[in-house]
N, C-alpha and C positions, 0 to 999 in steps of 0.2 A: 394440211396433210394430203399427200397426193393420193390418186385413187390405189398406187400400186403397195400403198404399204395399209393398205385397210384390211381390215379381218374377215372370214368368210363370214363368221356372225355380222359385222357392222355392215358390209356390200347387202347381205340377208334382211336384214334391219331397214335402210334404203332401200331397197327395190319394194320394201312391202308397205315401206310407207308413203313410197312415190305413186304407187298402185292407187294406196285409198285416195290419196289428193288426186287421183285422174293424173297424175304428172307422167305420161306416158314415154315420152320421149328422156325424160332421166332415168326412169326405171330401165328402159332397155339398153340406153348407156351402159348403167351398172350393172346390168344384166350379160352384157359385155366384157365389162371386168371381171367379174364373176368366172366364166368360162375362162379367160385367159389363165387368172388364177390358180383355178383348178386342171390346169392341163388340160383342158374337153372333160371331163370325169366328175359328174353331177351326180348326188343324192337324189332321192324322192322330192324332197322339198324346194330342192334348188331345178328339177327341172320344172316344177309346177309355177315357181315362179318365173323364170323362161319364159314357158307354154303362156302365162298370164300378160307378161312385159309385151313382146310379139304381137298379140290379138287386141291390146290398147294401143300398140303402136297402127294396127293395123284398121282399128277402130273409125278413125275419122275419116282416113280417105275410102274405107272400104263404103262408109255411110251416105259419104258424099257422092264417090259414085252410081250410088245406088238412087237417092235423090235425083240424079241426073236424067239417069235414063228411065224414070219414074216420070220427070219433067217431057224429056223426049217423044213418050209415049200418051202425053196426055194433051189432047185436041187442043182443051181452053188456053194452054200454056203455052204455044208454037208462036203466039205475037208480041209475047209479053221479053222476049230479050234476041237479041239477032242470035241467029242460028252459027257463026263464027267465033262470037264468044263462048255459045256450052259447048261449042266440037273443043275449040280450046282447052277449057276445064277438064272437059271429058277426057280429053289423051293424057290430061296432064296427071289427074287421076290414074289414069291407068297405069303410067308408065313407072308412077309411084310406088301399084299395088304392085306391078308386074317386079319390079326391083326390090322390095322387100322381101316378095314371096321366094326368087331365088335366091337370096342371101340368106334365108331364114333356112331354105333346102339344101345349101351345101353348108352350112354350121351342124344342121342336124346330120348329114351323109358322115361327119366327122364324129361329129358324140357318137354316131352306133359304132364306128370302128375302137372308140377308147371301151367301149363294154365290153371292157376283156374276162369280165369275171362271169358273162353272159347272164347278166341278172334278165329274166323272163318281164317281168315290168318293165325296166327300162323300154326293152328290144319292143315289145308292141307299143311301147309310150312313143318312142319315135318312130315306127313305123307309121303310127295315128298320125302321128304330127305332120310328118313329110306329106302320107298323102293329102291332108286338109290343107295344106299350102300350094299345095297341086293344084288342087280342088277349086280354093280361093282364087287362081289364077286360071282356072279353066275358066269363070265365072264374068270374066272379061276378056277374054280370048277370044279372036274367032275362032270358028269350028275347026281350019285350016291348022291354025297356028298351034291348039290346045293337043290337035289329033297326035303329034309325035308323044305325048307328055300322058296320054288317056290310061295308056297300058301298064306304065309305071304307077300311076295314080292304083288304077284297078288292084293290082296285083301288092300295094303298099296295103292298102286296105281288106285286100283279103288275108295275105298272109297274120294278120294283126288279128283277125276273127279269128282263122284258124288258130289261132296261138291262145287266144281268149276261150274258146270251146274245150281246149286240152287242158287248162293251164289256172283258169279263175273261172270264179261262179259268176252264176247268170246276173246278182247282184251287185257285184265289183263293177265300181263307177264307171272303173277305165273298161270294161266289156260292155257295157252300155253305153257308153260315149263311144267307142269302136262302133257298134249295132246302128245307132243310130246316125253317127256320119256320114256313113260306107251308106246307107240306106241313100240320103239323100244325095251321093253320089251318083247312085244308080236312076234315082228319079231323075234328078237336074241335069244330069251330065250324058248319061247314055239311054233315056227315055226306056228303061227296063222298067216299069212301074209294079208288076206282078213279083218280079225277083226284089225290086228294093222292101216291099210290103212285105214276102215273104220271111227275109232275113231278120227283119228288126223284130217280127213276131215274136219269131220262134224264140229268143232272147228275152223278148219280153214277159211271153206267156211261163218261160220258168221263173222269170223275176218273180212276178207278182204271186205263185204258189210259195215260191220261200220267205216273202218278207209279210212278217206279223202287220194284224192291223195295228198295233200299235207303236212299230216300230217307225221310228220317225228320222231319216237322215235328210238334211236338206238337199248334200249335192243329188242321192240318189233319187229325190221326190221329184228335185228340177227336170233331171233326164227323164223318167219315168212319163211325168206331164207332158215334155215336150215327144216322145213316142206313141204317146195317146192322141196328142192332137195330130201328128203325121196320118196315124194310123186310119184317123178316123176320116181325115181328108179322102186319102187313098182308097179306102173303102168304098167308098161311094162313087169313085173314079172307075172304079177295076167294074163296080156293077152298071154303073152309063155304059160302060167297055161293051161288058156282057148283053147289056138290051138291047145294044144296037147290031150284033152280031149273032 
């Protein structure tokens, strides 16, 4: 059976089960089909699975990368392979993340124009999306190369807050995953440290008054943890800030 005559359930089916096997590069295949299928015009569950396909596809080289210049920056490691081989790896990486992330950013600039019915989740769902693929490729960029790309990053991820403040509570996954993105944007990207700190608070400190102690969601616990730990980073950063000045 060819891919084009498969069901939205069975393409749904495949993508979720190429996910659990780590089969990343099939999943966003049919992740692919998927969208074609559906004219651009995703449910909830079918961009989540997208959102998912993407970020395994994006998984290894974004890893590897990172390895790298992990490697690059550590003394003991500078003798252990000639330095023409990892620039190699290195570009080669890059130019991987860097083509993904744009083909990831004009599929999504297409889903926001098929939300014709302006569903409010979608709209910050891929506003999120776009900018973290910004983001992801500010993250190997030079500063030179990233600078035309900063403002639209900026303003993808503020519009998505804003829209998140108006729109869902402080505990809605996708308003926490906005908060805390958009936070590390500001940290890693435009060395705001005080505004990124600020923003994921102020999200967070009403999270945590509306969610019971005994209420237990895992995506929301994940995020939650990972804002605690930024936070607490940060904290400590903003008062060295403060002692020294």
């Amino acid at each position: 059976m060819s891919n084009e005559k498969l069901t939205n359930s069975q393409l749904n089916f495949l993508i979720s089960t190429c996910l659990s096997l780590e089969l990343y590069d099939k999943a966003y295949d049919y992740t692919y089909d998927l969208i074609k299928k559906n004219k651009n015009n995703l449910n909830e569950e079918e961009r989540n699975l997208f959102m998912r396909s993407i970020k395994g596809k994006l998984f290894y080289p974004r890893n590897g990368w990172k390895t790298i210049i992990d490697f690059e920056n550590y003394e003991g490691n500078k003798l252990l392979l000639p330095k023409n081989l990892v620039d190699e790896k290195r570009k080669f990486l890059e130019k991987e993340i860097k083509d993904l992330c744009f083909k990831t950013i004009e599929t999504i600039k297409i889903l926001e124009k098929e939300n014709k019915n302006n569903d409010i989740n979608a709209k910050i769902f891929y506003l999120k999306l776009k900018a973290d693929y910004l983001r992801y490729y500010g993250e190997i960029a030079t500063e030179e190369e990233f600078e035309k790309y900063k403002d639209e990053c900026r303003k993808s991820y503020d519009d998505a807050y804003e829209l998140c403040k108006d729109n869902l509570e402080s505990t809605s996954p996708l308003f926490l995953s906005v908060a805390l993105n958009y936070s590390v944007f500001l940290y890693s990207l435009t060395d705001e440290l005080k505004l990124a700190y600020d923003k994921v608070n102020d999200v967070y400190k009403q999270a945590i008054l509306k969610l019971a102690p005994e209420q237990k969601i895992p995506e929301v616990d994940n995020m939650i943890k990972s804002i605690e730990e930024n936070l607490t980073i940060w904290k400590i950063e903003l008062s060295d800030y403060d002692n020294e000045n």
